[in-house]
C-alpha positions, 0 to 999 in steps of 0.5 A: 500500500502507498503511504503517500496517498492523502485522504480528505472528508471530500475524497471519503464523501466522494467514494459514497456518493460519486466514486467515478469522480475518485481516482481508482488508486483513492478507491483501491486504498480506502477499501482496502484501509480499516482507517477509514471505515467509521467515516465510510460507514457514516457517509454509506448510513447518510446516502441510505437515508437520503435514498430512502422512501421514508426521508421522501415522505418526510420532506413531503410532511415537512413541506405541508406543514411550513408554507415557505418550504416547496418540494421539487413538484410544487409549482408557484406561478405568477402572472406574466407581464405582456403588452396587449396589442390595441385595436387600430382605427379601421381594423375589423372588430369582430362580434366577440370584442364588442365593448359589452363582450370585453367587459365580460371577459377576463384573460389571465395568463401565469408562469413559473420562475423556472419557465417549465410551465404556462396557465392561461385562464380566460374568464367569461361573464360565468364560466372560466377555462383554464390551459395548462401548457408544459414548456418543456413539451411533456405530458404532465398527469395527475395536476392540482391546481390551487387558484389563490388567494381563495384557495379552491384546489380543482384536479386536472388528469392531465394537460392534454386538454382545458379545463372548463371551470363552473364560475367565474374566477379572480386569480393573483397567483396560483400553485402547481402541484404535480404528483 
């Protein structure tokens, strides 16, 4: 055995969790040297944690309890900031953008930080229709919606297709939620 070999916490740490970023003399020497062994023993116990279904499910605990805490399928969406482009003189107005009709009708459209995901909800005078859009082009099932301030959670299957809405809806943000 070389003696000259130097082992750090990083080189230990590393030979658990990324041994391919270990040179293979690292890896040969500390599985071969009992030195090491309580500190291997340590990061071998922390990996299994991390790994295990049941510090899952206790992130997911922990994340209903604290408000603040977000787990990687929680989806906070803000509304997105666009110019809407105003009718010109003389341009054709058809019969659905008639000023009685555009008082009834309210368009909404959201993103999340990451730009994964875009709602758009268009409200009409007692019924609203909600679109869930993946930017990264995947089919996503299993969604909760929840239209905040009020709160009110609606379950899509999928976002293969709107979502029609019974009454009309106010919307500051919303929360994403796949499972």
């Amino acid at each position: 055995m070389n003696k000259n070999i130097k082992i750090n916490e990083q080189d230990i740490f590393r030979y658990i969790f990324s041994p391919h970023l270990l040179s293979e003399v690292k890896r040969k020497y500390l599985r071969r040297n009992e030195k090491y062994e309580n500190q291997i023993s340590y990061y071998e116990s922390v990996k299994k944690a991390i790994d295990s279904e049941t510090f899952i499910d206790l992130k997911k605990k922990i994340a209903t309890k604290i408000p603040e805490y977000t787990l990687a399928n929680v989806f906070t969406l803000h509304p997105v900031k666009y110019e809407e482009k105003k009718e010109r003189n003389g341009s054709v107005i058809f019969a659905a953008k008639t000023k009685e009709e555009q008082a009834k009708l309210k368009t909404y459209t959201f993103t999340d930080d990451d730009r994964k995901f875009l709602i758009r909800i268009i409200c009409f005078e007692n019924t609203a229709k909600l679109f869930l859009f993946s930017l990264t082009e995947k089919v996503i099932e299993n969604i909760t919606v929840k239209i905040l301030p009020g709160g009110e959670e609606i379950f899509m299957n999928n976002n293969n297709t709107s979502l029609m809405i019974d009454k009309r809806i106010d919307v500051e943000s919303i929360e994403l939620r796949i499972d």
